[in-house]
C-alpha positions as CSV (number, residue, x, y, z in Angstrom):
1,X,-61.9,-101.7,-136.9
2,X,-60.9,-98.1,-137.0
3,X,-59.3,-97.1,-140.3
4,X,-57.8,-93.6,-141.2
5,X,-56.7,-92.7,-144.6
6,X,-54.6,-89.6,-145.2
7,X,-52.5,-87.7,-147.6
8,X,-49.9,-86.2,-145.4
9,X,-47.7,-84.2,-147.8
10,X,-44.0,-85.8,-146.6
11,X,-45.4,-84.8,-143.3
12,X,-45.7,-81.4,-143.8
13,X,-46.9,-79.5,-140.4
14,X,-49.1,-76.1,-140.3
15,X,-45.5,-74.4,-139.7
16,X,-44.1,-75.2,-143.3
17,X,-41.8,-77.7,-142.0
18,X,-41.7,-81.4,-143.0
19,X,-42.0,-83.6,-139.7
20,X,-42.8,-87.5,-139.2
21,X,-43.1,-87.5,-135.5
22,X,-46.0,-84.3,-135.9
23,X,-47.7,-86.5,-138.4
24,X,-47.8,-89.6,-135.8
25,X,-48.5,-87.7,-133.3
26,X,-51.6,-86.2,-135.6
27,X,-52.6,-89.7,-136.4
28,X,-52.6,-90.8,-132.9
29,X,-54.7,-87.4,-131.7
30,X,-57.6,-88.5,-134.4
31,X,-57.6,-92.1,-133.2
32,X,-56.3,-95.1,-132.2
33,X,-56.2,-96.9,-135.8
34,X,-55.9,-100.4,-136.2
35,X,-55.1,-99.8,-140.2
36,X,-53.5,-96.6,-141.3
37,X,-53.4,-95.7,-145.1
38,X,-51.1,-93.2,-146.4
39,X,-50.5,-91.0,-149.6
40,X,-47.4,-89.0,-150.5
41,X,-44.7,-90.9,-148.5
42,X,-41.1,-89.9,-149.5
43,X,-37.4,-90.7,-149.1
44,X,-34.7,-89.1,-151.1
45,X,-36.7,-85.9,-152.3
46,X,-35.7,-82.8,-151.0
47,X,-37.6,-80.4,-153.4
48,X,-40.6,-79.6,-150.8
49,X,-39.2,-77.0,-148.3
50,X,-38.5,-78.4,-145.6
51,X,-38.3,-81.6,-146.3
52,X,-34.6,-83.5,-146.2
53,X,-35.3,-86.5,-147.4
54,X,-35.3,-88.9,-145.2
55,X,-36.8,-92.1,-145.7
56,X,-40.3,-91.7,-144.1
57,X,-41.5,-95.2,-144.7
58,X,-38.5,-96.3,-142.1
59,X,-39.9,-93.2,-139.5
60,X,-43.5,-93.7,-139.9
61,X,-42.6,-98.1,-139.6
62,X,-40.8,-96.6,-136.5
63,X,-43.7,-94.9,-134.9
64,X,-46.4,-97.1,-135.5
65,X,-44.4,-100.6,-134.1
66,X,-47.0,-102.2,-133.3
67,X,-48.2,-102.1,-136.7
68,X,-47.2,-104.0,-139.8
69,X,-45.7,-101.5,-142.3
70,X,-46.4,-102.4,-146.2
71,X,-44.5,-99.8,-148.6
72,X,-45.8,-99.4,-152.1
73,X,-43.4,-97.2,-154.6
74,X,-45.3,-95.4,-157.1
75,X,-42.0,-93.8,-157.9
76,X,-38.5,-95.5,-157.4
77,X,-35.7,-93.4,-159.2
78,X,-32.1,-92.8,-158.9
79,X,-31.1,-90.1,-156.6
80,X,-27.2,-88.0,-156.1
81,X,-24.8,-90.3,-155.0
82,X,-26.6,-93.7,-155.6
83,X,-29.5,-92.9,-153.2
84,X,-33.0,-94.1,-154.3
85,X,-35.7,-91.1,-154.0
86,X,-39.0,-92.9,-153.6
87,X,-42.3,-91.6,-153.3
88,X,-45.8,-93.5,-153.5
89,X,-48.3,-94.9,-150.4
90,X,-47.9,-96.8,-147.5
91,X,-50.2,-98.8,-145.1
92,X,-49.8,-99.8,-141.2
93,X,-51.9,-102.5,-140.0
94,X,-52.3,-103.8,-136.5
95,X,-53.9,-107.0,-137.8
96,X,-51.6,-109.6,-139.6
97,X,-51.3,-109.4,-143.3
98,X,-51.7,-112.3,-145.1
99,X,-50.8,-111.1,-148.7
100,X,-49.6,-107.9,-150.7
101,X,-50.4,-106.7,-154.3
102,X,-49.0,-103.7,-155.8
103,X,-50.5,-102.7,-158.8
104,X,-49.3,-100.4,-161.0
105,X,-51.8,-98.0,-162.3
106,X,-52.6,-97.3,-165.4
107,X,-50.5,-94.6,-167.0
108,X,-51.7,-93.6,-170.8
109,X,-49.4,-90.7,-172.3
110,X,-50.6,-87.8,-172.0
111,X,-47.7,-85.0,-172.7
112,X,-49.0,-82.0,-172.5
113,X,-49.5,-82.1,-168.6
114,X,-47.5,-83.4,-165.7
115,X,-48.1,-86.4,-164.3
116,X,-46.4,-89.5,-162.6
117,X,-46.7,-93.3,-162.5
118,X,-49.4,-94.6,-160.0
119,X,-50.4,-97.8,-157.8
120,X,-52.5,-99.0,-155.8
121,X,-51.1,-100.9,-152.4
122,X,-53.7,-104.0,-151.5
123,X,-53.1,-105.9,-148.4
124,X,-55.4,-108.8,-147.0
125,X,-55.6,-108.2,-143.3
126,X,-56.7,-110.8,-141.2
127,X,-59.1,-108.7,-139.2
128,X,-61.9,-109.8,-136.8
129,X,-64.2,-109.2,-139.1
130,X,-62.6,-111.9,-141.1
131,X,-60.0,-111.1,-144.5
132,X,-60.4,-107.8,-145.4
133,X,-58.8,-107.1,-148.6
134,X,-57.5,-103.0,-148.1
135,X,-56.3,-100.7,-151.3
136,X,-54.8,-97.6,-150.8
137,X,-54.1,-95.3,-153.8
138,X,-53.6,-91.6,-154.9
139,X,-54.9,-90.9,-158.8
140,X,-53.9,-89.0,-161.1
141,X,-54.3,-84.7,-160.2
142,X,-53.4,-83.4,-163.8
143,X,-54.7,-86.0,-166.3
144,X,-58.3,-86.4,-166.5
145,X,-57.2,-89.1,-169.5
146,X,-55.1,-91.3,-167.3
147,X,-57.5,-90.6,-163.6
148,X,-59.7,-92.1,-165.8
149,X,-58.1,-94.8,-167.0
150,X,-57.1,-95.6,-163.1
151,X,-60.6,-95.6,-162.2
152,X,-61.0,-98.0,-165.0
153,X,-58.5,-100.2,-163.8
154,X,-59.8,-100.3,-160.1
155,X,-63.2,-101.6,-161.1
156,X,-61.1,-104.5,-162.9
157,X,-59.4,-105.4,-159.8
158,X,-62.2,-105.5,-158.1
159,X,-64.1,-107.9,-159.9
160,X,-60.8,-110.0,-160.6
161,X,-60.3,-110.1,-156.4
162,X,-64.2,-111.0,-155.7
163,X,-63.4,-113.9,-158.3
164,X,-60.5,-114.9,-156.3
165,X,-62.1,-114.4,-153.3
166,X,-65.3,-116.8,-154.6
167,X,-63.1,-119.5,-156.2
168,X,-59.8,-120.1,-154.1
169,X,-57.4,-121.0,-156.8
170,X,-55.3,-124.1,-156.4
171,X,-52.1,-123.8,-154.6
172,X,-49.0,-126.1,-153.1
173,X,-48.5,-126.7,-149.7
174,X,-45.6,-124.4,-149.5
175,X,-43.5,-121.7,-151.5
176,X,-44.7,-118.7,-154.3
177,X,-47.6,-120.9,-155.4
178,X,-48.8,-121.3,-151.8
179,X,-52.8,-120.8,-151.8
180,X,-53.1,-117.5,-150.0
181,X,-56.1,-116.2,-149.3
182,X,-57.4,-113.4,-151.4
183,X,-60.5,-111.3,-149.2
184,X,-63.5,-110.4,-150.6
185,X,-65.0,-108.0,-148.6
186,X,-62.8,-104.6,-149.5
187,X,-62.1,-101.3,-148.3
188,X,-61.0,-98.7,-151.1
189,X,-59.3,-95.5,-149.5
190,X,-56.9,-92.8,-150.8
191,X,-57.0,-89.3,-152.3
192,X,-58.8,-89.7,-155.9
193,X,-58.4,-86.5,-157.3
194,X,-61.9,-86.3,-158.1
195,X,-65.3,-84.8,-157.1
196,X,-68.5,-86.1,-155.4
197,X,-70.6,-86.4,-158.7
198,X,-67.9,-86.3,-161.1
199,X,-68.2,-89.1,-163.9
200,X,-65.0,-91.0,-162.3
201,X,-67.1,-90.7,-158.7
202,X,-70.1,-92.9,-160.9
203,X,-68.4,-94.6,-162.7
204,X,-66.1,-96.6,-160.0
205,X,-69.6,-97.2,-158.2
206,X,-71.7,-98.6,-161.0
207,X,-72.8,-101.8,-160.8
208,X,-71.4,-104.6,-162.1
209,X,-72.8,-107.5,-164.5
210,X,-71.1,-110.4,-163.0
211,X,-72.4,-110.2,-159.2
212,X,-69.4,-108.3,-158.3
213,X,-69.9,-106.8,-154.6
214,X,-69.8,-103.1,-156.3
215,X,-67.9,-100.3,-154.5
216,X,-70.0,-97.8,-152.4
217,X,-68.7,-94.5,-150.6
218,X,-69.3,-94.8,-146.8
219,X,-69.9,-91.0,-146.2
220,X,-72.8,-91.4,-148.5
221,X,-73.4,-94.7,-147.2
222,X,-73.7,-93.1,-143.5
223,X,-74.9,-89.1,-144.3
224,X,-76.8,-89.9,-147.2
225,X,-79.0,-86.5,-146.4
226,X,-75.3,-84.1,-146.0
227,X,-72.9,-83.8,-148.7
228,X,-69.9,-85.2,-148.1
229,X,-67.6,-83.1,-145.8
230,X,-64.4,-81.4,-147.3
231,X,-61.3,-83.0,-146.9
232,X,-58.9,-80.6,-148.7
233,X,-57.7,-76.8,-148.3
234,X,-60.0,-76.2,-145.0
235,X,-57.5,-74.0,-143.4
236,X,-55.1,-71.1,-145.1
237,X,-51.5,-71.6,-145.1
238,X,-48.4,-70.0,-146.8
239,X,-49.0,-70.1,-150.5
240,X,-51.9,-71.9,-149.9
241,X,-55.1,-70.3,-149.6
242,X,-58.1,-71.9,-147.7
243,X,-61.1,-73.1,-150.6
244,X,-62.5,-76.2,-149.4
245,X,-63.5,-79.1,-151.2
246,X,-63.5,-83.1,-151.2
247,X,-61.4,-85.4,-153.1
248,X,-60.4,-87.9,-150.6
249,X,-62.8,-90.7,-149.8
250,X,-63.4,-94.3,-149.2
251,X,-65.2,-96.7,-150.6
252,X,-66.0,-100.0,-149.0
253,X,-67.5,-103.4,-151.3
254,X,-71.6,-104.0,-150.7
255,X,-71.2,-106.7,-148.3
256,X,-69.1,-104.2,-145.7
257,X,-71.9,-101.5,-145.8
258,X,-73.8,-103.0,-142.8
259,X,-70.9,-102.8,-140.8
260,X,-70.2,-98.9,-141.5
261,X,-70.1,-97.0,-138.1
262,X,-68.8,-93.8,-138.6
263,X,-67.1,-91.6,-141.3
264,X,-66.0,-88.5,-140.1
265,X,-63.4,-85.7,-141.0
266,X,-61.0,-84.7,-138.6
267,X,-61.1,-80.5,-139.1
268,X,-58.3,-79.5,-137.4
269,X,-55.5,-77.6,-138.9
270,X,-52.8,-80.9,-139.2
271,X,-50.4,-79.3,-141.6
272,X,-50.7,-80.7,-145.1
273,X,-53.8,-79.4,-147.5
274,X,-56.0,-82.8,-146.6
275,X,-57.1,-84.1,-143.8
276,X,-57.4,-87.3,-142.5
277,X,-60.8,-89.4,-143.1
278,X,-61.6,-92.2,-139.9
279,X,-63.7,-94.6,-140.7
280,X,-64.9,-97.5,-138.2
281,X,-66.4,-100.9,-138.6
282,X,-68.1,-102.8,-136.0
């Protein structure tokens, strides 16, 4: 399974502009991923020069056909005119997806800083590795008080899904209360808005009491001598100076370590300020 995670700005490019088709094309260029996770996908904002506001979750569904698309609104708000200006994370999946969660994120007050409502986008794919539950999810940048509380919150779900996962609930044969499977093994990838060593990096990978599989970040899993590669502001643009550092990673559940790879950073200059993270499982 090759697995890329990226925050692509509304597609910005390393012109300025905002483009879907550059940002498949950039996708495609780093490799042929059979699941795609995506942060900051828009429709309906126009405030980012450049970008009209068209609804990227239809282009980016458009590009990757072959892939299932799975949408998940962290913000859904009316627009001019009765449009809908949503913004949040998206995954594409080449594998079938046998169930969908959004979860909405913690989101504490916190009114001296900016800040926005959260989620994080779990689909079970039915890989051939077996179900694979995948989470996508952005934290909060501003609000150490509510990033916190997300990392919080993520550790819950986790040890709620291995329970699922361990104990199949009861279900009828058909309809909403159909049985579907819940995976257990887990891959947790986004742009967390935190450092390697800060106390949400620990504290989402400390061990649980229960048995819970406990989440683990596969650089560190596979470079456990070499800091983890930068994955934001490599390369100067307009406004936006080159000073690299790392705040998007992912984290896969104990019992998917073994099957780790590679985790690389692609470096090139893509457009937006991050850049994407591939991640394979054999």
């Amino acid at each position: 399974m090759n697995l890329i995670t990226w925050n692509i700005q509304r597609g910005r490019t390393p012109g300025g502009d905002c483009s879907i088709a550059h940002t498949a094309a950039s996708l495609r260029a780093v490799a042929d991923a059979d699941v795609i996770c995506l942060q900051e996908v828009s429709s309906g904002y126009t405030d980012m020069p450049g970008c009209d506001g068209a609804n990227q979750f239809a282009l980016l569904a458009d590009h990757f056909s072959a892939h299932v698309p799975v949408a998940g609104l962290a913000c859904d708000t009316a627009g001019e005119g009765g449009q809908r200006r949503m913004f949040g994370n998206m995954i594409l999946s080449r594998y079938p997806v046998l169930q969908v969660i959004r979860h909405a994120l913690p989101w504490p007050p916190d009114p001296d800083v900016m800040s926005m409502q959260r989620i994080a986008l779990e689909a079970t794919l039915d890989t051939p590795l077996g179900p694979v539950r995948v989470i996508t999810t952005h934290l909060e940048y501003f609000s150490r008080l509510q990033r916190s509380a997300q990392v919080q919150r993520l550790r819950d779900l986790q040890r709620e899904a291995a329970a699922h996962a361990a104990r199949p609930r009861a279900g009828a044969a058909a309809g909403p209360f159909c049985a579907t499977p819940r995976g257990g093994a887990a891959i947790l990838a986004g742009d967390c808005n935190f450092l390697p060593g800060s106390w949400e990096y620990h504290c989402l990978q400390a061990p649980f009491d229960d048995g819970t599989p406990a989440w683990a970040d596969a650089w560190r899993l596979r470079h456990p001598a070499q800091a983890h590669a930068p994955t934001v502001c490599l390369h100067d643009h307009p406004g936006r100076p080159a000073d690299p550092f790392t705040c998007d990673f992912v984290f896969v559940s104990e019992d998917l370590a073994p099957r780790l790879a590679q985790v690389r950073v692609a470096m090139d200059d893509l457009g937006p300020d991050h850049q994407p993270l591939l991640v394979r499982l054999d």
